[in-house]
N, C-alpha and C positions, 0 to 999 in steps of 0.2 A: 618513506618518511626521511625526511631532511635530522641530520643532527643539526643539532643548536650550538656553537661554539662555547667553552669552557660553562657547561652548565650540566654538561650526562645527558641532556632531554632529545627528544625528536621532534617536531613539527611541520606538520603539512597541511596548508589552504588546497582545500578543495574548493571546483563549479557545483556548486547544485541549482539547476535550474536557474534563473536568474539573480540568485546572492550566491552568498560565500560564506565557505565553514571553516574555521583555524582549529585544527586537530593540535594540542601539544598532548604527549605524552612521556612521562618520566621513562629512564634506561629499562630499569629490572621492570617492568611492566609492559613491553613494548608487546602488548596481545596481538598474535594476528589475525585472531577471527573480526577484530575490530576493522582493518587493514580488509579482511575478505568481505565484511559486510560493505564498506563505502565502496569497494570494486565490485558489487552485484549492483546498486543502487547506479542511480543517473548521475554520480559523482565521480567528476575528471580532477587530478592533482593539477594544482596550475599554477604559476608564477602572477602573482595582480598585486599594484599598486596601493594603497592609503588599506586600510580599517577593513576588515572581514567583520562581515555584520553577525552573523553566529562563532560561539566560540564553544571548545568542547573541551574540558582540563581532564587529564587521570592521572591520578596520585596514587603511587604506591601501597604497597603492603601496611608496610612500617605507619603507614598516616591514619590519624583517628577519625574514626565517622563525626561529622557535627553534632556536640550536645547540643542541649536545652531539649525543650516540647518537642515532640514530631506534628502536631497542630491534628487539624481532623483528618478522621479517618474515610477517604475518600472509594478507596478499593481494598480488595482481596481477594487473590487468585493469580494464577496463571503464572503460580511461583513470584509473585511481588505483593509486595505491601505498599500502599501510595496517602500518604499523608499531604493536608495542606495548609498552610498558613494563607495570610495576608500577601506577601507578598514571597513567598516561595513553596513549590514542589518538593514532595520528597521520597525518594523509591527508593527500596529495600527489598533486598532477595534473602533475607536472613543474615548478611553475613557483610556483603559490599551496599554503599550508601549511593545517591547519588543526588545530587540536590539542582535543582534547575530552579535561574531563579528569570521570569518571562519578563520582565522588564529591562533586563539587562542581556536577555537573550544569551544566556551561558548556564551552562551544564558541567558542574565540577560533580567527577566521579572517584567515591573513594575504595579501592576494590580490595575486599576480604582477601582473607590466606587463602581462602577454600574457592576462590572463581577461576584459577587457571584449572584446576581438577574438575570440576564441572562438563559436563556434556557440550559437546560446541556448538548444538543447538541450541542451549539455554545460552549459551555465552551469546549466542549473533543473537538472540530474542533481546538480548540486554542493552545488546549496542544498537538493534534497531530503535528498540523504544525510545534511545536516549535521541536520536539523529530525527524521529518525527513530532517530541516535543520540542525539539527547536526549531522545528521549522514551524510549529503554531505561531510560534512566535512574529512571524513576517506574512502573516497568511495564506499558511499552505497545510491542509489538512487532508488529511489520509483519509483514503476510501480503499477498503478492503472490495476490490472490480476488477474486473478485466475490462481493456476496451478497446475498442474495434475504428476504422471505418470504411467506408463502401469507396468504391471505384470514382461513386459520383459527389461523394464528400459526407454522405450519412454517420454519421456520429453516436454508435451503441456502446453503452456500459453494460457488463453483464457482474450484478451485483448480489455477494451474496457469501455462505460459509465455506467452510474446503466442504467437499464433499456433493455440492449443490449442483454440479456440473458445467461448472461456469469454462475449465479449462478446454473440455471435450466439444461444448459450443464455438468457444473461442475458434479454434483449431479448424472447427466446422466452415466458419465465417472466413475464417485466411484462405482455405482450399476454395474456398469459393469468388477469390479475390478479394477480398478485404485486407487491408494493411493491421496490424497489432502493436496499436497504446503503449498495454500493458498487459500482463498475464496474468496476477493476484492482486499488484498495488498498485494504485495510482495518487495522484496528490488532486486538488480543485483548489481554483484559486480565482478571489473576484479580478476579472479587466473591466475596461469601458462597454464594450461590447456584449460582457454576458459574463457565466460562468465558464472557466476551462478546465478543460481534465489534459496533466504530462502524466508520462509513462512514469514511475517510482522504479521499476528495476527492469534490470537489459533483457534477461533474459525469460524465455518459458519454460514451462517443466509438467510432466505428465506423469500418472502414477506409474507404476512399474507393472502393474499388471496392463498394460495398456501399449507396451511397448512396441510390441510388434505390429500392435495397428497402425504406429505413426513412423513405423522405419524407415518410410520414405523421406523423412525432414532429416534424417543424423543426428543420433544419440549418443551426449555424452555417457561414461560410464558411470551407475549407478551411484547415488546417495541416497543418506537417512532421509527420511521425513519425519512429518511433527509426530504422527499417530507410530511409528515404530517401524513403518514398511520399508518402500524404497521409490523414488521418484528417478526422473532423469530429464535431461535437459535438452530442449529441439534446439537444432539449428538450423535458422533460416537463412543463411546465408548473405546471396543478394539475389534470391527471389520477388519477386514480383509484394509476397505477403511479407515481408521483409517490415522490421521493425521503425515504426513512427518516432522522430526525436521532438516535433516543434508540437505547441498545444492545438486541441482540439476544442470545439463547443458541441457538447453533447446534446444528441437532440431526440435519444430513447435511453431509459433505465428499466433494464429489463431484470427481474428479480426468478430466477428459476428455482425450482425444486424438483429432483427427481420423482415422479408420479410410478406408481403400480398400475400402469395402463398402458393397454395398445397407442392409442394416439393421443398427443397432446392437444392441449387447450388451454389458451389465455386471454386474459381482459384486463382493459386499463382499470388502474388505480388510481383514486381520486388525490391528490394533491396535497390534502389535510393528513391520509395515511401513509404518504410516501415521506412524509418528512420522520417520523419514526423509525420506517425503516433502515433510510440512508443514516440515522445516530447511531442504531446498532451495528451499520456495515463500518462505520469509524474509526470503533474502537473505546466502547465506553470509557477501558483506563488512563486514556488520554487526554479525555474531557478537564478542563479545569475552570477555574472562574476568572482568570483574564482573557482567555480567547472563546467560553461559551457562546458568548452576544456575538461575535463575527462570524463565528462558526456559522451558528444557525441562521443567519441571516444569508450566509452563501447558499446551503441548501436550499433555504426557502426560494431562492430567489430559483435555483435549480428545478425545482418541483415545477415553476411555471413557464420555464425553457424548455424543458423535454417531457414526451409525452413517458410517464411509467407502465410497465407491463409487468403483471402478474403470470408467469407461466409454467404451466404444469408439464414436464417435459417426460412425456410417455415412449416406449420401445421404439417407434419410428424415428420421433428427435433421435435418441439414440444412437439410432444408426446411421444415421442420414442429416448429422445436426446443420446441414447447409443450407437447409429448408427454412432455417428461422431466417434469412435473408428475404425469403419472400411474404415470411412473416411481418417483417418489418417494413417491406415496399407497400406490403395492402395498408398497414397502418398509418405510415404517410400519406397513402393516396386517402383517407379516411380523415384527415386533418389532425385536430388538435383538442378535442372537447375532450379536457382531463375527468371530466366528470364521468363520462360514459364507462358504464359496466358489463358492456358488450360481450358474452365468452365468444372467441372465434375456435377454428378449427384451423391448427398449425401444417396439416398437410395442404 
């Protein structure tokens, strides 16, 4: 962060993906988990000419949350309250405010006595969320994916909650030559051409019980995760599976779920219920009503670009998750009729 001459404040324009973010932030509030969340994300600090199209404000201690209405009641959970008006956003963790307002593509944050004490997992959940409501704003929404592609340009999302085994597939797919998107986040966004999925963060990260399966990548040293355990972070180096920086057009969304079975089995899903699914891998608390209609118009459009898979990933995936690779060449070579409810056999 740049100081701002006779003012106390900090400011720094970040890249994100093809706009720009103006971070200011007051002296006594300069958080760094704010600082470490935009340095995990696809966000480089950068010197650019005229007008940064997102802007991000946070305001001290000392500054009062916005009166009047909180307008509706949109959400609740995940430690936040999400109100909304006409024409602004408004999130609350109990304590710090933060008001986004999508026509003006700015996010002024007013942070409680009590946010620097706070967990610093809950701190970067707060700056995440504030950095993917503005980007709704330019048309770039979050998909909770990993994503892959092939040697020969094949394009899989693997979509779906922690725990679903999206990272251990991931992983599967790199050793097996595949290049790596994204590990947990990615963004979509309309071009001429179609829908595209960027990578949302640099890095991957595996549970901690799962360590020494992947010690062949290089591990950083252990962190918290969400559930209370401990993750750690692959390095790929400049391996072959080595991480993707320019956009992709997805052309599988593959939806996993750990199964109580020897072998796996999956079948397409039909197009009318994949658009459900991809709203819940979103982010419901995100959803608002000036970016709804483009949102779902991107998906939509998404559901008829790639084919979806349903798959039940049994003790073999598990082991051997390199195998969905061939999973995905039969489905290729099998075309594109989203309608078909085929179950195949993933070995």
């Amino acid at each position: 962060m740049t100081e701002v001459p006779g003012t106390g404040e900090f400011e720094q324009t970040y890249t994100l993906f093809d706009t720009s973010l103006s971070v200011r932030i007051e002296a006594p509030v300069r958080a760094s988990t704010l600082e470490s969340v935009l340095s995990d994300l696809s966000a480089e600090p950068a010197q650019i000419s005229g007008e940064a199209r997102l802007h991000l404000t946070v305001l001290g201690q000392d500054n009062t949350a916005p009166s009047g209405e909180p307008g509706r009641l949109v959400f609740e959970g995940d430690d936040l309250t999400i109100h909304e008006t006409r024409d602004t956003v408004r999130v609350t963790d109990g304590d710090s405010v933060m008001t986004v307002r999508p026509a003006e593509r700015h996010a002024r944050v007013s942070l409680g006595a009590s946010f620097p004490k706070k967990p610093c997992l809950l701190q970067r959940n707060f700056w995440a969320f504030a950095v993917a409501k503005l980007l709704r704003t330019v048309g770039l929404y979050t998909l909770h994916a990993a994503g892959l592609v092939s040697p020969n340009g094949t394009v899989a999302l693997l979509i779906g909650k922690s725990g679903s085994g999206k990272s251990t597939l991931a992983i599967g797919l790199a050793r097996a030559g595949w290049r790596i998107l994204s590990d947990d986040a990615l963004v979509l966004r309309e071009s001429p051409n179609g829908i595209e999925a960027l990578g949302l963060r640099k890095h991957l990260y595996i549970d901690g019980t799962d360590a020494e399966r992947y010690a062949d990548f290089g591990l950083t040293p252990a962190q918290a995760d969400k559930s209370g355990g401990t993750r750690f972070r692959l390095d790929l180096g400049d391996a072959s599976h080595g991480r993707l920086t320019s956009p992709a057009m997805p052309s599988f969304l593959v939806f996993p779920t750990i199964a109580r079975t020897d072998m796996s089995q999956s079948r397409r899903i039909p197009a009318s219920d994949t658009v459900g699914r991809l709203l819940e891998a979103s982010g419901p608390q995100l959803l608002d009503r000036a970016s709804m209609g483009p949102h779902l118009h991107a998906l939509t459009c998404l559901t008829r670009q790639a084919v979806a898979i349903d798959l039940q990933s049994g003790a073999e995936l598990h082991a051997h998750p390199e195998r969905l690779a061939k999973l995905l060449d039969t489905n290729a070579l099998l075309g594109h009729p989203q309608h078909s409810d085929t179950e195949q056999s993933v070995s």
